[in-house]
Short mmCIF file of the C-alpha atoms (twelve columns), coordinates in Angstrom:
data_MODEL
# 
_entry.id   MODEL 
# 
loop_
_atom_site.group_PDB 
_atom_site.id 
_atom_site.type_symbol 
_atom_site.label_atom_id 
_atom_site.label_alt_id 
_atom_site.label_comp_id 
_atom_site.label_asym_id 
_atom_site.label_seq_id 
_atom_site.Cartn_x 
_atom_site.Cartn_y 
_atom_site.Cartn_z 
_atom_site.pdbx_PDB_model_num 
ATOM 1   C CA . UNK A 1   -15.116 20.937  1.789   1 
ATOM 2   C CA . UNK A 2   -11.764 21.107  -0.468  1 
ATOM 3   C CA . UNK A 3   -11.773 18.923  -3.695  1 
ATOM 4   C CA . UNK A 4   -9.576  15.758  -2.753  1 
ATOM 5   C CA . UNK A 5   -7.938  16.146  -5.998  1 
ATOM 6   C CA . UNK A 6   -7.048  20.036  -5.017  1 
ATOM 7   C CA . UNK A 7   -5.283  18.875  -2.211  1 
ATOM 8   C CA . UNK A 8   -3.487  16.677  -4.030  1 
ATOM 9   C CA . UNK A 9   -1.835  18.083  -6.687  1 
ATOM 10  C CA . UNK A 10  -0.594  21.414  -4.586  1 
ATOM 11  C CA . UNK A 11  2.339   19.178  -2.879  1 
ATOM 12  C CA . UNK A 12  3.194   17.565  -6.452  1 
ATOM 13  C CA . UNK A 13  4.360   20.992  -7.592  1 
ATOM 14  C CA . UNK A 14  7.619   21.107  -5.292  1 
ATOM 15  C CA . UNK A 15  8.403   17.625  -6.212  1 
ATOM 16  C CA . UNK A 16  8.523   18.884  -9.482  1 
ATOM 17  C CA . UNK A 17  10.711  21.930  -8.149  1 
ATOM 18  C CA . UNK A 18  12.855  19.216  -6.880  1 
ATOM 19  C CA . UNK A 19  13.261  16.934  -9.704  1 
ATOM 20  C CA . UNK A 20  14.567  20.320  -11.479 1 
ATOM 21  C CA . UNK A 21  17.442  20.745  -9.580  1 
ATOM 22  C CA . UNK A 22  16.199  23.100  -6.314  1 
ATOM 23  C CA . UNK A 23  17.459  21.177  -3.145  1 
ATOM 24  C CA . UNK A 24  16.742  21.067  0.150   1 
ATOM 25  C CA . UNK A 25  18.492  20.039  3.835   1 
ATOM 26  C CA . UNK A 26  18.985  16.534  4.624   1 
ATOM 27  C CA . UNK A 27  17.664  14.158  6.952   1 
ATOM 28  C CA . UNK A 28  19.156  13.753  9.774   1 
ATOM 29  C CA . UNK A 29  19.147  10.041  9.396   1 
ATOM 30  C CA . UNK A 30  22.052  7.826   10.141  1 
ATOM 31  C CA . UNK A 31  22.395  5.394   7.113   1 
ATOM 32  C CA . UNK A 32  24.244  4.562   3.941   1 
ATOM 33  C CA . UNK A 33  22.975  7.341   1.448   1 
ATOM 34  C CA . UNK A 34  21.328  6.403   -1.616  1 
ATOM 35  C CA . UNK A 35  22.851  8.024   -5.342  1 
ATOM 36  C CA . UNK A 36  20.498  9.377   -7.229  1 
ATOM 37  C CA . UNK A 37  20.742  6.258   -9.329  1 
ATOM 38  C CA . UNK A 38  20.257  3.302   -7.031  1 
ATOM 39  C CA . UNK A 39  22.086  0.048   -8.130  1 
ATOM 40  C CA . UNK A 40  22.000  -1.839  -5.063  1 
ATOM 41  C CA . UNK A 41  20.140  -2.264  -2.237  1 
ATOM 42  C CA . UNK A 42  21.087  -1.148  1.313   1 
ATOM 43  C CA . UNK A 43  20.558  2.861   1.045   1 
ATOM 44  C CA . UNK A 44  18.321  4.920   2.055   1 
ATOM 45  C CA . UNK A 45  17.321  8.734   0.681   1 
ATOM 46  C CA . UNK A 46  18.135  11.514  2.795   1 
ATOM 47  C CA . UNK A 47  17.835  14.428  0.910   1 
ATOM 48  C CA . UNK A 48  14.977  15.979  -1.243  1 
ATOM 49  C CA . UNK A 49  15.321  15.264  -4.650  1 
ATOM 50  C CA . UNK A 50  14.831  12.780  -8.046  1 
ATOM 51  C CA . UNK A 51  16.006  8.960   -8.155  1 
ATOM 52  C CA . UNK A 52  15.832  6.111   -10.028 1 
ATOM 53  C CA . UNK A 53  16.290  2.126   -10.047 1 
ATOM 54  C CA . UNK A 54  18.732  1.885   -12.259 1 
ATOM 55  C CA . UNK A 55  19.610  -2.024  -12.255 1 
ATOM 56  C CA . UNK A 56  17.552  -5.254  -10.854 1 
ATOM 57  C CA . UNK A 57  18.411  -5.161  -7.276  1 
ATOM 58  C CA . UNK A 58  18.291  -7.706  -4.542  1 
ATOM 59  C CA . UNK A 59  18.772  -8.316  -0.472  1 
ATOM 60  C CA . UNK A 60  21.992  -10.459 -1.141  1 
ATOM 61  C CA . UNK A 61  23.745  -6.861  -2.309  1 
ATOM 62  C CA . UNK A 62  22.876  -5.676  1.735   1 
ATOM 63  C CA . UNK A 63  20.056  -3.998  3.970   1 
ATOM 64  C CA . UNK A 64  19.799  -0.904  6.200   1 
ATOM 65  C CA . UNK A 65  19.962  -1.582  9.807   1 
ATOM 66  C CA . UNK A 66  15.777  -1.533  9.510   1 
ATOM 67  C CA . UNK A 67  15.819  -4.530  7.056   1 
ATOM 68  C CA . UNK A 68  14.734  -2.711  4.248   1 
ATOM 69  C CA . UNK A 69  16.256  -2.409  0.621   1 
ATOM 70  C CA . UNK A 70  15.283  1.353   0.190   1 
ATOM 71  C CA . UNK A 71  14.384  3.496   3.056   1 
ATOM 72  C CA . UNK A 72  12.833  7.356   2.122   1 
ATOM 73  C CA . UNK A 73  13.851  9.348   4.959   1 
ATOM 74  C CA . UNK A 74  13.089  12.564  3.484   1 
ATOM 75  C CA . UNK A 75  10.377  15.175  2.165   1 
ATOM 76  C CA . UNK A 76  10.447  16.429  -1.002  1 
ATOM 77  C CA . UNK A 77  11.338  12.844  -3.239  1 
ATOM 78  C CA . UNK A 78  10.797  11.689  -6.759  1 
ATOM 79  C CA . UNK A 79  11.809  7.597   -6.717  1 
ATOM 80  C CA . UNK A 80  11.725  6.432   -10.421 1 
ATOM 81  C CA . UNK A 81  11.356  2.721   -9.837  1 
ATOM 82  C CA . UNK A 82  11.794  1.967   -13.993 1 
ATOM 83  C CA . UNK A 83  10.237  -1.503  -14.155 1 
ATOM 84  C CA . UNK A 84  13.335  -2.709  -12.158 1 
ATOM 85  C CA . UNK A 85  12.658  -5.743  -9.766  1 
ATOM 86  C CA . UNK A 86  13.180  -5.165  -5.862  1 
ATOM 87  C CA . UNK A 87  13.717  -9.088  -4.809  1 
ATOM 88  C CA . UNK A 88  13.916  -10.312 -1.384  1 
ATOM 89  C CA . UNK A 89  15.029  -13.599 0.450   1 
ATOM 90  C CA . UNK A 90  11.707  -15.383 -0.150  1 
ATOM 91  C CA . UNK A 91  11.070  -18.467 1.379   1 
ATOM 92  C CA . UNK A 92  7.972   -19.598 3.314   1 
ATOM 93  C CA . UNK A 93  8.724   -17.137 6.069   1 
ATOM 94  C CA . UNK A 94  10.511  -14.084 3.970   1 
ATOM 95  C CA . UNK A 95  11.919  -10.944 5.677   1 
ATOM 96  C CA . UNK A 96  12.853  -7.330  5.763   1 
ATOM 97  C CA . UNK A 97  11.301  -4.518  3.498   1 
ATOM 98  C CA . UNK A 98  11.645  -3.645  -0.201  1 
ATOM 99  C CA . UNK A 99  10.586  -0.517  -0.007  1 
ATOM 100 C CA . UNK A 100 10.346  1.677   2.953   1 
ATOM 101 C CA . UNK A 101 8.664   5.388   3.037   1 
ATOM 102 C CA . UNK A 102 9.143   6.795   6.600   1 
ATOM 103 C CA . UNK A 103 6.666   8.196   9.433   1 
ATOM 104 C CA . UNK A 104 7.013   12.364  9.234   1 
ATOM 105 C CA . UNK A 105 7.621   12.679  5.707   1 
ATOM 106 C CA . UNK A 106 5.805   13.663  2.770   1 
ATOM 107 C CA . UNK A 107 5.405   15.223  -0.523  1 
ATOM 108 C CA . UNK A 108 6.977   11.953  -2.523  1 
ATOM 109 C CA . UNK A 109 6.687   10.362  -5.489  1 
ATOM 110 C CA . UNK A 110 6.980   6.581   -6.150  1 
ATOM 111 C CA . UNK A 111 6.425   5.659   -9.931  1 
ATOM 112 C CA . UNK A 112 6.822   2.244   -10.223 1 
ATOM 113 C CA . UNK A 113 6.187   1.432   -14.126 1 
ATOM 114 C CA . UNK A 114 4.957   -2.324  -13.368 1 
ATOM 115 C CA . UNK A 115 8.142   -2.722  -10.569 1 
ATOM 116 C CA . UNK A 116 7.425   -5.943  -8.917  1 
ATOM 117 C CA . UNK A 117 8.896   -6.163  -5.088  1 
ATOM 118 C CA . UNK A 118 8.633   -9.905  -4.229  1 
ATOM 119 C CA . UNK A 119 9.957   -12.098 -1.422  1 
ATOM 120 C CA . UNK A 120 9.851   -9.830  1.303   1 
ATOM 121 C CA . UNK A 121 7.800   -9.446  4.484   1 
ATOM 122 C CA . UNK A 122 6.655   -6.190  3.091   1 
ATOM 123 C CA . UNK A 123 6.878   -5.564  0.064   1 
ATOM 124 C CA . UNK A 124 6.263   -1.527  0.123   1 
ATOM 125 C CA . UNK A 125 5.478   -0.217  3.210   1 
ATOM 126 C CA . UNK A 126 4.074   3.647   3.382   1 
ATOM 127 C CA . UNK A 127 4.334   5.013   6.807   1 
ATOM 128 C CA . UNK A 128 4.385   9.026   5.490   1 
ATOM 129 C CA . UNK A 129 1.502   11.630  4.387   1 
ATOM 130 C CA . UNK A 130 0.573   12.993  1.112   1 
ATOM 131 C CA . UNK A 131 2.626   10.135  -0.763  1 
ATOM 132 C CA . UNK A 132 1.461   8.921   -4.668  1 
ATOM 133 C CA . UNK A 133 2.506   5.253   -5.342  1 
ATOM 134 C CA . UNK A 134 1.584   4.310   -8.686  1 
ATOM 135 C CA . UNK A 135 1.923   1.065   -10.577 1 
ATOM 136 C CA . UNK A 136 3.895   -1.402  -8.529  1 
ATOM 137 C CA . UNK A 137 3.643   -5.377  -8.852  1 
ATOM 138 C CA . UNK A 138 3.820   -6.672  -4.937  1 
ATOM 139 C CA . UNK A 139 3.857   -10.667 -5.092  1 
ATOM 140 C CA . UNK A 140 4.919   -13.719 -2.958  1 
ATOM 141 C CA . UNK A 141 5.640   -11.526 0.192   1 
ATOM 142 C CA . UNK A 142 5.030   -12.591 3.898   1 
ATOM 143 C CA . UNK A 143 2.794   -10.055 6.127   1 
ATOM 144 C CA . UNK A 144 1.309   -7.939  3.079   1 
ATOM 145 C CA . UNK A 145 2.592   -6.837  -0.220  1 
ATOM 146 C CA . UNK A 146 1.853   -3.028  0.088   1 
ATOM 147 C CA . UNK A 147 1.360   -1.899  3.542   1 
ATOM 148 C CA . UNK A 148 -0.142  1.891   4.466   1 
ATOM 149 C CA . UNK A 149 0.341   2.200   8.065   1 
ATOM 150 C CA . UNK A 150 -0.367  5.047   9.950   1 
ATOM 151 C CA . UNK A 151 -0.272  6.977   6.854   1 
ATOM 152 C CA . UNK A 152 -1.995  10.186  5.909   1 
ATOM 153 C CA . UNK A 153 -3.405  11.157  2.625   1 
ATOM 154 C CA . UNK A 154 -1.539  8.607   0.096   1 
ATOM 155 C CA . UNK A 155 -2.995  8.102   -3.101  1 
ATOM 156 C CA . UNK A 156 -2.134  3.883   -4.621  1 
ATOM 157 C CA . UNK A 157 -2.844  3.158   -7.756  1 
ATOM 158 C CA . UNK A 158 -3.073  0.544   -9.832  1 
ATOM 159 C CA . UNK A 159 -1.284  -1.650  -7.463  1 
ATOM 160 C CA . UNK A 160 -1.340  -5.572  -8.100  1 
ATOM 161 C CA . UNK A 161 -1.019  -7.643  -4.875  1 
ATOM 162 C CA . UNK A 162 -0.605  -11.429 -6.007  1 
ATOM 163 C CA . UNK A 163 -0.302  -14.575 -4.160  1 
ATOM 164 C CA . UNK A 164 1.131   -12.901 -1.342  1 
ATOM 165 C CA . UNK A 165 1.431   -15.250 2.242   1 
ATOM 166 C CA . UNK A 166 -1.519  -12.957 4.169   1 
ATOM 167 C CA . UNK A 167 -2.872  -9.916  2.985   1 
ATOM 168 C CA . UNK A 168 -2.044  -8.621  -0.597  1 
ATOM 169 C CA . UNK A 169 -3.127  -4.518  0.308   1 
ATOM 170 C CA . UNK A 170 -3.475  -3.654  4.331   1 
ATOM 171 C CA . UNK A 171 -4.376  -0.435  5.110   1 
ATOM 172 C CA . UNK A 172 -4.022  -0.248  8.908   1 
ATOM 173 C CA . UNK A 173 -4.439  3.010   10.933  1 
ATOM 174 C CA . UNK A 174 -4.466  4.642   8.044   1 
ATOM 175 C CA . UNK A 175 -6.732  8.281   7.004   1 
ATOM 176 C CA . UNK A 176 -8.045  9.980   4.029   1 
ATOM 177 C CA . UNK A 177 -6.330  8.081   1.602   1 
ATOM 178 C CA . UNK A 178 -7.244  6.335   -1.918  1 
ATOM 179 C CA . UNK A 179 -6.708  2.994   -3.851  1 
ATOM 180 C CA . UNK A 180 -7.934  3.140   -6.991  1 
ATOM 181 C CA . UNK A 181 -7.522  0.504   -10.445 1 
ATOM 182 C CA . UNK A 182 -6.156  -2.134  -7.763  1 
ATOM 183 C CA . UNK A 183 -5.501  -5.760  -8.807  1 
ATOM 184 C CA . UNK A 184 -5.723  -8.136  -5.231  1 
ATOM 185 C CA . UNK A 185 -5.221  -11.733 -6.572  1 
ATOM 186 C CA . UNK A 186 -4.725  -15.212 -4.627  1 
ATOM 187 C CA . UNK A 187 -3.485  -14.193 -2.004  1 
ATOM 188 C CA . UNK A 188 -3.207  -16.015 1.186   1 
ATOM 189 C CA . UNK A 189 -5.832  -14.517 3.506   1 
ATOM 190 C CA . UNK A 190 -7.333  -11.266 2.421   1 
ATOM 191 C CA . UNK A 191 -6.582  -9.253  -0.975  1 
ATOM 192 C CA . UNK A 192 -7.537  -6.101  0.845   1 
ATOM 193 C CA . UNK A 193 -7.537  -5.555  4.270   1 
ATOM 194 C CA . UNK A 194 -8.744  -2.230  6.348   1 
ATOM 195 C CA . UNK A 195 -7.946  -3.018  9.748   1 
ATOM 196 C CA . UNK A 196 -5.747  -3.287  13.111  1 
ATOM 197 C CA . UNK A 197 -5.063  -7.028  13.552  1 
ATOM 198 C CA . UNK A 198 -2.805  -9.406  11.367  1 
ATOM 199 C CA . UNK A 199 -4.818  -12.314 11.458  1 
ATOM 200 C CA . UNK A 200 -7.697  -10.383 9.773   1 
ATOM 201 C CA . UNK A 201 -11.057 -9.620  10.843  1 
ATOM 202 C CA . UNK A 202 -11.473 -9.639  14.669  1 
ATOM 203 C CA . UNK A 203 -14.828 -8.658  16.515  1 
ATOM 204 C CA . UNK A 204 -14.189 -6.455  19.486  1 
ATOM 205 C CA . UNK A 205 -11.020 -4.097  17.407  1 
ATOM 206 C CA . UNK A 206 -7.613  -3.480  18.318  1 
ATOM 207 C CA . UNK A 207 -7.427  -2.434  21.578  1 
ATOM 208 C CA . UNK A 208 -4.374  0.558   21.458  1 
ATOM 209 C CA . UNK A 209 -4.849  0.722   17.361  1 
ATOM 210 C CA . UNK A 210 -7.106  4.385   15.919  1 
ATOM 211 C CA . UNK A 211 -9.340  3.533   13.387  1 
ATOM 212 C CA . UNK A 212 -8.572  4.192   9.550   1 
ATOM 213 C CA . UNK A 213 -11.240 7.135   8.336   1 
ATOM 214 C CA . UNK A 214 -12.242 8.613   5.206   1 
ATOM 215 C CA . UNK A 215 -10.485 6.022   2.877   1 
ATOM 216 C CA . UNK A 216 -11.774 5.366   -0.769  1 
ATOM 217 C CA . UNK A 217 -11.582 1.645   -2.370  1 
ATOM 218 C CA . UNK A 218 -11.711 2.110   -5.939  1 
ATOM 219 C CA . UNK A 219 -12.006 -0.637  -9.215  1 
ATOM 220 C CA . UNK A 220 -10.695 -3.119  -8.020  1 
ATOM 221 C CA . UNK A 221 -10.579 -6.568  -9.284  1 
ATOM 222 C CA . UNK A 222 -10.852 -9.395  -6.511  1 
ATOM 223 C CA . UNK A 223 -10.429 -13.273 -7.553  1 
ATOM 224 C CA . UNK A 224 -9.138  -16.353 -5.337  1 
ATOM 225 C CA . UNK A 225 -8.225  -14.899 -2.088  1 
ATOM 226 C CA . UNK A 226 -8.356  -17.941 0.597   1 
ATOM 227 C CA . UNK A 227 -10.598 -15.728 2.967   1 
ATOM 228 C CA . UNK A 228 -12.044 -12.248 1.715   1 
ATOM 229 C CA . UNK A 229 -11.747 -10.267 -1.204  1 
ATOM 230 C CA . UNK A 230 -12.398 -6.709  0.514   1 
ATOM 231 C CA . UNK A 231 -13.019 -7.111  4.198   1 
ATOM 232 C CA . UNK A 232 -13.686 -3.422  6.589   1 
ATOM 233 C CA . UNK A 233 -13.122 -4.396  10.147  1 
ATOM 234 C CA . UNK A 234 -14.538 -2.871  13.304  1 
ATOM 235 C CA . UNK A 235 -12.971 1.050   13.371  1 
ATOM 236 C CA . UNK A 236 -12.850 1.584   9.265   1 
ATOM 237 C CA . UNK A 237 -15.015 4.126   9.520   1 
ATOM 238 C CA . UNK A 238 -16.304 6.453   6.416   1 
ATOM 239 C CA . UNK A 239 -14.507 4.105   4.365   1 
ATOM 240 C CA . UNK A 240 -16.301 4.078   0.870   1 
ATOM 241 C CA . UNK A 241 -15.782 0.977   -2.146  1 
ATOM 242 C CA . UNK A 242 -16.993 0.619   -5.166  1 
ATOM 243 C CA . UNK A 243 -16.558 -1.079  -8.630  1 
ATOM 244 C CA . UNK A 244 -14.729 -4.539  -6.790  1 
ATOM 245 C CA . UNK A 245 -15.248 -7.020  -9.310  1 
ATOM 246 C CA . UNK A 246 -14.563 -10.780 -9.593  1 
ATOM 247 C CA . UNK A 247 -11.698 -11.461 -12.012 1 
ATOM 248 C CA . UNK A 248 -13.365 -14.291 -14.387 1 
ATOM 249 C CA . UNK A 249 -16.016 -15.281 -11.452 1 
ATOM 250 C CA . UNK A 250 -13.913 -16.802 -9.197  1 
ATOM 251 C CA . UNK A 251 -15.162 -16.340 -5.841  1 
ATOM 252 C CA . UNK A 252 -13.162 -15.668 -2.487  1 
ATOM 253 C CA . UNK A 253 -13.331 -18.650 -0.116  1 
ATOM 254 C CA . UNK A 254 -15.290 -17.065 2.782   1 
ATOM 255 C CA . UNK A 255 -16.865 -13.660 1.312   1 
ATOM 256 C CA . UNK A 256 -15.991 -11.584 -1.186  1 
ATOM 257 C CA . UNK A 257 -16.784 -8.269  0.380   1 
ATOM 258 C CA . UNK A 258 -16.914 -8.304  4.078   1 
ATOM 259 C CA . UNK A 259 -17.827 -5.281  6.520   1 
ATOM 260 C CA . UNK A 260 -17.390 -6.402  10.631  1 
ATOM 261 C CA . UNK A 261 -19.922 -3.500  11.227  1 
ATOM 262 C CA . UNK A 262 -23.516 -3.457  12.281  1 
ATOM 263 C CA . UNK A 263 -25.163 -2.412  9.360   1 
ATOM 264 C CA . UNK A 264 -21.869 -1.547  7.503   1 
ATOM 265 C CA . UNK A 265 -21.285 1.253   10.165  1 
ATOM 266 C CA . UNK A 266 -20.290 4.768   8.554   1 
ATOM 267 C CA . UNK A 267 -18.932 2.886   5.452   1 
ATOM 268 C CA . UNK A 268 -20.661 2.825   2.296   1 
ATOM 269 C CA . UNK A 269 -20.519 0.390   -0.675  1 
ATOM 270 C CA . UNK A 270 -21.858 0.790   -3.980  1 
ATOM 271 C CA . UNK A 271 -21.581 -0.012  -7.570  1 
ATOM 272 C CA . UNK A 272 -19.719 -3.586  -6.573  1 
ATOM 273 C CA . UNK A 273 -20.233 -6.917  -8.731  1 
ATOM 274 C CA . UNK A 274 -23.830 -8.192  -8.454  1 
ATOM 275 C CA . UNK A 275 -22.550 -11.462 -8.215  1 
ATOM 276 C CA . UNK A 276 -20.186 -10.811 -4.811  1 
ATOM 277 C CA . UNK A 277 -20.866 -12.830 -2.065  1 
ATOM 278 C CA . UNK A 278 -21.146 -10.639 1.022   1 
ATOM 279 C CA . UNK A 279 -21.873 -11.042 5.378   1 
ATOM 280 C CA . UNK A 280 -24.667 -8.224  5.305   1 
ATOM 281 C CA . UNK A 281 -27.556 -9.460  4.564   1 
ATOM 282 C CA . UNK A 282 -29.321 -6.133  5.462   1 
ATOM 283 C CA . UNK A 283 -28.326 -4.754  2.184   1 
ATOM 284 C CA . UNK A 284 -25.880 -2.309  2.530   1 
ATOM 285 C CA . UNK A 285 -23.352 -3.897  0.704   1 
ATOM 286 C CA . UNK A 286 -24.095 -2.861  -2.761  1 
# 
């Protein structure tokens, strides 16, 4: 089998390609293009290439006709996020997207640099294949601060997702992809989710909704989530986590790690805190 790794790093080298100056087609995409510095929102990226955030931007300033802030509707893309905050209209029922990487896409690049997207219904939401989102702050958003969803082969890390209104990471329908260093704090139902449903953990699946296989849940800290810390639902299959530990002991209100399957399934957990609460009592959450 290929080394994960392998795999990889041979898309990173066109991005780099790109960021030099070699260009590529647009999308055909019908929406206000983004500059390659990005002082507003309301654009979205239609050609291959290197941005950057280059001011604190916000919804009043205008969305795309999807809602979102930022949409990435092409291949080939290098987003420099430069600690700049992405700021939605908040409220107890905020909307729209900060951050939006679309289906059929791939090869990009999102450095965030500790970026925090806050106050929308999704904060990031990763819909393309073979995408690296590093270092981004999602907090006080509505259905999940950093969303994977139907993605392929995306590798998060060191995300934080903080007292966000349901789930602070949901990876849903999503394959062969990795968290690792994550941060999933108080938020308001599950800190990480891998599953169909939006209400959480459901026993007979998503009818309509493919599973989410081969995904690997790495170091993450879990503290003060009102239902799980990690929770697998039916259909996260091969999914492996280790190294979830509880920030300062502070237990999650139901369970801290919680797997829907008999027996965990195909997933496997290992190296976890000793001290996690857990729904197996078979063992095989480790």
């Amino acid at each position: 089998m290929r080394n994960r790794a392998t795999l990889r790093f041979q898309w990173i080298l066109p991005i780099l390609a790109i960021a030099a100056g070699l260009m590529m087609p647009a999308a055909a995409f019908a929406q206000t293009a983004c500059s390659p510095t990005i002082n507003s929102c309301g654009c979205t990226i239609v050609k291959p290439g290197s941005y950057k955030i280059g001011l604190a931007i916000n919804s009043t300033q205008g969305l795309t006709s999807n809602g979102a802030c930022i949409e990435i509707a092409a291949s080939f893309v290098f987003l420099d996020a430069g600690k700049k905050t992405v700021t939605g209209p908040g409220g107890t029922s905020p909307t729209g997207i900060g951050i939006l990487v679309h289906r059929s896409f791939r090869a990009i690049f999102l450095e965030g640099r500790g970026t925090v997207i806050s106050g929308w219904d999704v904060g990031l939401l990763i819909q393309g294949r073979q995408i690296v989102a590093d270092d981004f702050t999602a907090s006080t958003n509505g259905t999940a601060g950093i969303e994977l969803d139907k993605a392929e082969a995306v590798e998060l890390t060191s995300p934080t997702a903080s007292s966000n209104l349901n789930y602070g990471i949901w990876v849903k329908q999503t394959s062969i992809s990795d968290i690792t260093n994550s941060k999933t704090l108080t938020n308001g139902n599950i800190g990480l989710y891998v599953g169909c449903s939006d209400i959480g953990p459901v026993s007979s699946g998503c009818p309509g909704v493919g599973p989410s296989p081969g995904n690997y849940i790495f170091t993450g800290g879990i503290a003060g989530n009102i239902n799980y810390g990690v929770a697998l639902d039916i259909g996260a299959k091969t999914t492996v986590v280790t190294n979830q530990t509880l920030s300062g002991g502070t237990h999650n209100s139901k369970d801290d790690l919680f797997d829907a399957n008999s027996s965990c399934g195909s997933n496997k957990w290992f190296a976890n805190d000793s001290t996690a609460t857990n729904n197996q009592a078979g063992g095989c959450i480790k």
